[in-house]
N, C-alpha and C positions, 0 to 999 in steps of 0.2 A: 472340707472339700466341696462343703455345698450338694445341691441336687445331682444325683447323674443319669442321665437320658439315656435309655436304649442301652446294649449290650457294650461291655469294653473291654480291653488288658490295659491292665495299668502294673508300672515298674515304678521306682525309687522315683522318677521329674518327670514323668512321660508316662501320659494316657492317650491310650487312643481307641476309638470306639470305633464299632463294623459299621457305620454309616461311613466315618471316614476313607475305613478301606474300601467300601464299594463305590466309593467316588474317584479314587486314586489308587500308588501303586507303592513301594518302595524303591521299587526297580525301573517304575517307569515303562517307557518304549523299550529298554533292553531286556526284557522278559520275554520279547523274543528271539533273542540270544541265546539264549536256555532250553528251548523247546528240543525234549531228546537228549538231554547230557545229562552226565555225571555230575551232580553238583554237591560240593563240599561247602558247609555254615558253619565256618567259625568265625563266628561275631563273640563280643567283650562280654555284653549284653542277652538276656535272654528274649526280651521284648524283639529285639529285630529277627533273633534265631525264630520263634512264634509267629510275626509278621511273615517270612520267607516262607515256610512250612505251608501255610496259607495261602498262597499265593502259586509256590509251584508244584503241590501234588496235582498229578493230573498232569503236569504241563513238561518237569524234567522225568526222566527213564529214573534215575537213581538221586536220592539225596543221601548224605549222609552226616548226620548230627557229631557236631565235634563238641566233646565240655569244656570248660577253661581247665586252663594248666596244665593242658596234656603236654608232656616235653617238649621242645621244640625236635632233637632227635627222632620220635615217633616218627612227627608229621610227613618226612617223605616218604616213609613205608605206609604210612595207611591212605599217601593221596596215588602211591604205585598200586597198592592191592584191591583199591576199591576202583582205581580205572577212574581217578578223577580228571576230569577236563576242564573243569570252571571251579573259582570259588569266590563264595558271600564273605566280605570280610567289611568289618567297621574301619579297616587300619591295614596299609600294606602287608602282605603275606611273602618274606624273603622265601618260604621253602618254594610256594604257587613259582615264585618266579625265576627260581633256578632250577627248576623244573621245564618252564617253558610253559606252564600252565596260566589262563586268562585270570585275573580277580578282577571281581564287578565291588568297587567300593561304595557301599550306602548305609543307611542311619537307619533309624525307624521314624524318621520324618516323612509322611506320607506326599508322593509328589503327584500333583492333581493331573489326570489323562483321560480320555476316552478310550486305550485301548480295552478291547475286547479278549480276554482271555480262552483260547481253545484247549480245553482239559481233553486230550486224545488218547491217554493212555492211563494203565495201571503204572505209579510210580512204586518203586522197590525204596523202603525206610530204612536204610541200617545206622545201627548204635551201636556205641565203644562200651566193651564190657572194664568194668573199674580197672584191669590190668595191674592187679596190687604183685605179681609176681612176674611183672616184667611189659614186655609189650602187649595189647589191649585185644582180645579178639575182636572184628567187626561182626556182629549178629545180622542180619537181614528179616527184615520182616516185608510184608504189605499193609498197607492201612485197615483192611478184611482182619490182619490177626493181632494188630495192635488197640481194635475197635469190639471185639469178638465178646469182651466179656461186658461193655454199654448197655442194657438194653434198651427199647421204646420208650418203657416204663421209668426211663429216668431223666424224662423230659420234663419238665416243668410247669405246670400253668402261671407259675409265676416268677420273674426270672433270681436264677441262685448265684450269689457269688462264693466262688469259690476262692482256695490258697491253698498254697504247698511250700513247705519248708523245701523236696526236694528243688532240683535245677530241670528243667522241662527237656534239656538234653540228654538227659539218662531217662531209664524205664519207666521209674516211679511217676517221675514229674510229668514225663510224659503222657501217660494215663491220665493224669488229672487235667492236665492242656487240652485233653482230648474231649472227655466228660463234660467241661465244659461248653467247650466247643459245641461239640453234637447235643447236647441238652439245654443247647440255647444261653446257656449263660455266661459269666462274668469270672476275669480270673483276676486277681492279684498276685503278683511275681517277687519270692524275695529278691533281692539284693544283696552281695557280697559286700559292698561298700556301707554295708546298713548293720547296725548293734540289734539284737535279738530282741529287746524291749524295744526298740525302734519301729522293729519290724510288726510288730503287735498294736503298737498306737497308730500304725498305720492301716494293718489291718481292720483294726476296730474304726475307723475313720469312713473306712470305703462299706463298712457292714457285711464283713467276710461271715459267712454263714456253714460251712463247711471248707476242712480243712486235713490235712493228711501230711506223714513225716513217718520217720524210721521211731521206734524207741526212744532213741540215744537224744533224739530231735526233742521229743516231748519230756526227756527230763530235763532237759534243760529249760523249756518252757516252766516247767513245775517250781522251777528257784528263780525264776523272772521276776523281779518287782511289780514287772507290769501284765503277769501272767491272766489277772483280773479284767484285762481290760478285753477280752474277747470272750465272748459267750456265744461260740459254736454248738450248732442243732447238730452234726455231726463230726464223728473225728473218726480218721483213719488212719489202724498205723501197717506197715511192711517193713520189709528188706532185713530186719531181724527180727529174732526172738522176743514175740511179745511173753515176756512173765507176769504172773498173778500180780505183784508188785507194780508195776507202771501201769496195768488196768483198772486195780482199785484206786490208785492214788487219784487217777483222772476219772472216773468215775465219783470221786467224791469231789475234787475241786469243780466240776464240771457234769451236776447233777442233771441238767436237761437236755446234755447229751447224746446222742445213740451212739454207742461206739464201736468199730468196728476194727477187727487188725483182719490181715488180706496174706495169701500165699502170693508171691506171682514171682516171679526172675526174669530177667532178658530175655533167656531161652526159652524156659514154659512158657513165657507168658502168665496172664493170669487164670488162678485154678479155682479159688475157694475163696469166700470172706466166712468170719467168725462171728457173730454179733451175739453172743450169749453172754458175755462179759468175764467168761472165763479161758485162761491161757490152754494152747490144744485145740485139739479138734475132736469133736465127737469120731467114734471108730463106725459109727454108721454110713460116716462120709465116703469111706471106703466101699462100700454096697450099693451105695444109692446112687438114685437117675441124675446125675445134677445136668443133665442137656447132653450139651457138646464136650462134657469134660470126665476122663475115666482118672478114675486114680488106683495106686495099687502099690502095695509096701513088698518091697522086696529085699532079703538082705538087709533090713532096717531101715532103706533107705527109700524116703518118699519120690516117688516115680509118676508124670504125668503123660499124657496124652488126648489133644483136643487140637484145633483147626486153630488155638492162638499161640501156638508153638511155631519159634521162627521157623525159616525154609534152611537157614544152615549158616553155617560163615565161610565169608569172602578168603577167598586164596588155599591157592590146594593142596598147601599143607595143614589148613583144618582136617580136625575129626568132625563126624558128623553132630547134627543138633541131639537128634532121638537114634534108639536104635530100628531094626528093620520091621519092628512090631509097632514102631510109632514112638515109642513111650522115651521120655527124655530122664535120664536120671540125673534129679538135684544135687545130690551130694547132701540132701539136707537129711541128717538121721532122726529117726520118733523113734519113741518105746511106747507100747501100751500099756498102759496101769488102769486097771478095770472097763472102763467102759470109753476110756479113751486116751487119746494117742498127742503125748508130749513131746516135743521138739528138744531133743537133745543137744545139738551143736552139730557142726558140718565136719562131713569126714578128712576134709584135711587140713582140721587143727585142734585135732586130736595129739594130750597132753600124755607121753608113755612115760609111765614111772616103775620103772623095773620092771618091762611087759607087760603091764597092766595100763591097760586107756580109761583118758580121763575127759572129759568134754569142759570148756573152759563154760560154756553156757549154763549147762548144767550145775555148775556151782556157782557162778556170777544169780543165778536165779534162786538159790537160798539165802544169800548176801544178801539180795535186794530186798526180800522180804521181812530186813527190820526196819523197823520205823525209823529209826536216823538215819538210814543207808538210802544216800538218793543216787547213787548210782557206783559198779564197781567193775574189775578187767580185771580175769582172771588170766594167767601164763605161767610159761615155765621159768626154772631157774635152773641153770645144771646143776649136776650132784655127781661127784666122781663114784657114788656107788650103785644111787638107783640111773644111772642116765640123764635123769630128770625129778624136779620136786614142783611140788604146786604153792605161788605165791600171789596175793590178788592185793591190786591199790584198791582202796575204796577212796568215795568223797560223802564225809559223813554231811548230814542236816543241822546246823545249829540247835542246841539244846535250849529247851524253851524258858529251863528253869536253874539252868546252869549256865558258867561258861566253857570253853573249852579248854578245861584246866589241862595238867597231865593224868592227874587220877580220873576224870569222866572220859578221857578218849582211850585209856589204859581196860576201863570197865564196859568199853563199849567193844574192845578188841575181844575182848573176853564171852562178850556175849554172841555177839559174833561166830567164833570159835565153837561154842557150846550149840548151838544152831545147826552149824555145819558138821559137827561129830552127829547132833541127832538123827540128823536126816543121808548121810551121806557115808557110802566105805570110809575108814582109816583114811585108805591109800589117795581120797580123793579131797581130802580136810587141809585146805592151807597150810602149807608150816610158817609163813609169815605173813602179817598184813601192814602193810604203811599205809597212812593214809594221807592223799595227793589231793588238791585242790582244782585236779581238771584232768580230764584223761584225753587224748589226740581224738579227733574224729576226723573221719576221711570228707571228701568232696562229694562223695554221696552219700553221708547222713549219716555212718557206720562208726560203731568203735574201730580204733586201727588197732589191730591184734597183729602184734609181730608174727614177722615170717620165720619160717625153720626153724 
């Protein structure tokens, strides 16, 4: 790709750097059309969603980030709940218009202007929460609580390009669009249209330097052909369950790394990073001054409260973010085990097998930790006598000295097994393992763990 000057986003055929934006617009003259509205961005692309974001904080009252593939059914309920008036779109929007609502159609071609932009106001950010159980809440933030946990200190003297597996329309990615941003740097955007070792020689191309994804994201990088071709000074991971298993593995393919996994959600915000290289969190976290952020386990279940905690969600038949003390409960359960505090799984997919609960995490994180196990989904099966039994796909690693006859993947179920009896109740030991050649991941990076 040659030299690149000065700061930029670059997508899949489209770079564009902040000299060009501050010479031009996307929008043009009609970005004064927007001044004080509700503006809804669903663009194909995330590069234009990025370029907008840029352009009208400060300028509309309200944006609101839409991801791809949200149903079309959704879309007139969340352009009624959020009070949309305007929307950003790459490609006609039929709900915007059977609504009666304006679309401003534009690209991330940047169209050269002298207009002057007047940022008069705090804009309100909201984001779609994943809505794996039906319609999506809308979260509300300000750029104050989606910026809270940046500090000064992660400015640059010299500029960092960053990447993210997440999509910059949800939480994760967002963070990272952000970091950039404010710390003066460079971001590279995947693409959907783009194969994952694609996405890696590209990376490697533009000299991505720091990089961040869910788990699920970085095993997959780990059986990459091309997983070699990036040698990141940092990696971070979120949105699940980092296990010992995915820390050492990257830890050893990617010894010059600092690595880092991060708490945060939509609604907390972000609360903690981890940089010790082990999965958990020390229980001192719970004690200590970390600033602006209190934490505190109650019920089991880890509990935040701090100034990056959204302000609540749109329409009034939401519940609230936090309760009346502040404090926002995750849903995510720890247990302590001496001197620190293990991420068990989230309380509602919790596995009951004849009364007794099982965490699919919690055993997906003994799996992981044999050597041929590069990744596995633990769930339920019915049982007409316990209610429920526990059964988990794995996707094993090629055998370096074998093939994968039926006696090595027979002796590897086994070991396996013997694994999960060591460490784990009875009640919580597999009763069967298959092993599958890929397991679903969602749209924002996650395993997809069946519902009910």
């Amino acid at each position: 790709m040659g030299q690149l000057s000065g700061r930029f986003l670059a997508d899949l055929d489209v770079q564009v750097t902040f000299d060009d934006l501050c010479k031009g617009s996307i929008l043009g003259d009609r970005i004064e059309l927007l001044q004080g509205r509700c503006v809804l961005i669903a663009t194909s692309d995330q590069l234009t969603t990025a370029l907008a974001l840029i352009e009208l904080d400060g300028i509309a009252r309200r944006l609101i980030l839409c991801p791809p593939n949200v149903p079309s059914q959704h879309m007139s309920s969340i352009i009624e709940t959020a009070v949309v008036d305007a929307v950003i779109s790459d490609r006609p929007s039929p709900e915007a218009e059977s609504l009666g609502i304006e679309c401003f159609i534009c690209s991330s071609r940047i169209i050269q202007n002298q207009h002057k932009r007047s940022k008069s106001q705090e804009t309100e950010w909201v984001l779609l929460t994943s809505g794996t159980s039906g319609f999506p809440k809308l979260v509300s933030h300000t750029l104050s609580s989606l910026t809270g946990a940046i500090r000064p200190t992660e400015i640059s003297a010299f500029p960092i390009v960053w990447s993210t597996f997440y999509d910059i329309r949800r939480y994760g990615g967002l963070q990272i669009f952000l970091r950039a941003l404010l710390g003066r740097g460079s971001l590279v955007l995947s693409n959907a249209r783009e194969s994952l070792s694609d996405f890696l020689i590209r990376a490697d191309a533009y000299g991505v330097m720091r990089i961040s994804g869910t788990p699920s994201h970085w095993r997959r990088v780990l059986i990459s052909p091309t997983a070699n071709r990036i040698a990141p000074q940092y990696i971070r991971l979120s949105g699940e369950i980092a296990d010992q298993s995915i820390l050492d593995n990257l830890r050893i393919f990617y010894p010059s790394a600092q690595i880092s996994h991060a708490f945060a959600s939509t609604e907390a915000g972000v609360a903690f990073d981890v940089v010790d290289g082990l999965a958990g969190f020390p229980a001192s976290i719970v004690q200590q001054d970390l600033g602006d952020v209190e934490i505190k386990i109650e019920n089991g279940s880890l509990r935040i409260r701090s100034p990056r905690v959204a302000n609540g969600y749109l329409g009034s038949a939401r519940d609230a973010v936090a309760n009346k003390e502040g404090f926002v409960d995750t849903g995510d359960l720890v247990e302590l085990r001496g001197d620190r505090y293990y991420f068990i799984g989230r309380r509602g997919g919790i596995i009951n097998v004849g009364g007794l609960k099982v965490y699919p995490e919690e055993v997906e994180a003994v799996i992981n930790c044999h050597p041929r196990v590069q990744m596995s989904l633990v769930k339920a099966r019915r049982n007409p006598i316990m209610g429920a039994i526990v059964v988990a796909d794995v996707i094993a690693k090629p055998a370096s000295d074998v093939g994968q006859s039926t006696s090595d993947m027979e002796m590897l179920k086994r070991q396996i097994l013997d694994s999960c009896r060591s460490a784990l109740a009875p009640y919580k030991v597999p009763t069967a393992i298959q092993f599958v050649p890929s397991v679903n991941i969602t749209a924002s990076g996650k395993v997809a763990r069946p519902s009910g």
